[in-house]
N, C-alpha and C positions, 0 to 999 in steps of 0.2 A: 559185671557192670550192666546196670539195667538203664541206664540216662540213656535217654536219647540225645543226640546230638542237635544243636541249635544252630540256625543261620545269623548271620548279623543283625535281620533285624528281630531278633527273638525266638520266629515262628520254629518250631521242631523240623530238621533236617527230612524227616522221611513224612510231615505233611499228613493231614486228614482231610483235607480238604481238594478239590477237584481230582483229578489225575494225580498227583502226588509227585514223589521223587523219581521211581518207577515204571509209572503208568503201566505196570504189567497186570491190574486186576485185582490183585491178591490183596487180601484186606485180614487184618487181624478181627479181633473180638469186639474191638471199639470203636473201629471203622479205621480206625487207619492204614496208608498202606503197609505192606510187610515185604521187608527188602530181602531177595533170593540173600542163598548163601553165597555164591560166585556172583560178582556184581561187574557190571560191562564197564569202559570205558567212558561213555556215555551218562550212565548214574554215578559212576564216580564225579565225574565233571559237576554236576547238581549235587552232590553231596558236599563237596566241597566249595559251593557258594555258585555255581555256573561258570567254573574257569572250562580254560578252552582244552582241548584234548592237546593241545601239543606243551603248554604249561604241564601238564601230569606228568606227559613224558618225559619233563625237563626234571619233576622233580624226583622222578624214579632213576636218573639217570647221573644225577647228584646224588643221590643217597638220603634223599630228605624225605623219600614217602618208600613205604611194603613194596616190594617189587610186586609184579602181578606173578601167575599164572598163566599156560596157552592152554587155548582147546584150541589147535589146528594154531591161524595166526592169531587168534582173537584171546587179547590179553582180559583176564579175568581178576579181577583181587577178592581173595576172603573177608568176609564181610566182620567176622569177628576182629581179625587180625587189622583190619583198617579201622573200624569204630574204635579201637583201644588206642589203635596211635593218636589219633583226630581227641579223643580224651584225656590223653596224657601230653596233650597241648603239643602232635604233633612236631614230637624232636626227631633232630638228624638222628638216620638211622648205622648209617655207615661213614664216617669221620674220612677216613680213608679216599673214599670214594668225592666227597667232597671238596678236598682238595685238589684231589686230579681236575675236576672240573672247575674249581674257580680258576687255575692253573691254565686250562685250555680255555676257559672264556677269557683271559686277558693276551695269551695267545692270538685270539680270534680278535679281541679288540683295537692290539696295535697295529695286527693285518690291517687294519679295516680301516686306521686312520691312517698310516703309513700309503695307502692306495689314496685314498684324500688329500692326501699332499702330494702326491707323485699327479695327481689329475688338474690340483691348483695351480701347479708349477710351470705344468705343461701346455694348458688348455689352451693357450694362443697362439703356440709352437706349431702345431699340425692343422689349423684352420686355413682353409685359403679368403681371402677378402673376396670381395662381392667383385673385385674387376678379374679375378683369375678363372681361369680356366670356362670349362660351358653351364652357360645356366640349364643347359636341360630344354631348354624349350625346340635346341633345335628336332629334337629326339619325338617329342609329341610330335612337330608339324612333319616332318619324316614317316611317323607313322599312321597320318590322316593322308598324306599323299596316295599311298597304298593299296 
């Protein structure tokens, strides 16, 4: 597969024009940049339109994108092996794994509204009114006596 990869608004994914996708220097025959074989975090995020680095991990961790590589902690992905998925209209790579996670995101979801109603329910139960207890001031003037 020789296509390069495109961004939404047309321009080619790895750029001829200023710094590129890269910005590591390295310039092919026609000037444009040329993307290492182990590509960072980072360039992935530009390669894939400027999402953010924890979107990646979201989708690596669903099963929707190449898992990376480590050198040490630093996740790498092969550069062939992501350009083909990104061409073959980036499908789920692992089904499996997918489900665990739509699974735990709706897990996480009804946590999340289930503490929303426990906090709607609650919120006027543990306030005290404006005549309870100390405003605090005497606390400031206490500690300008001093």
């Amino acid at each position: 597969m020789n296509a390069i990869p495109q961004t939404h608004s047309g321009h080619h994914a790895t750029g001829s024009s200023n710094a590129g996708i890269c910005g590591n220097g390295r310039h092919g025959p026609d000037g444009a940049d040329v993307l290492p074989q182990l590509l960072s975090k980072t360039t992935v995020c530009k390669l894939l339109d400027n999402v953010t680095p924890k979107h990646v991990e979201n989708l690596v961790r669903s099963g929707r994108m190449p898992e990376p590589s480590y050198l040490g902690r630093s996740p790498r992905w092969n550069r062939t092996e992501l350009l083909n998925w990104i061409h073959s209209g980036c499908p789920v790579l692992d089904a499996q794994k997918l489900d665990n996670w739509n699974a735990e995101q709706a897990v996480r979801k009804a946590a999340a509204e289930q503490r929303s109603n426990k906090g709607k329910a609650g919120s006027s139960s543990g306030r005290r009114s404006s005549g309870e207890g100390s405003s605090g001031k005497g606390t400031i003037a206490r500690s300008r006596e001093r």
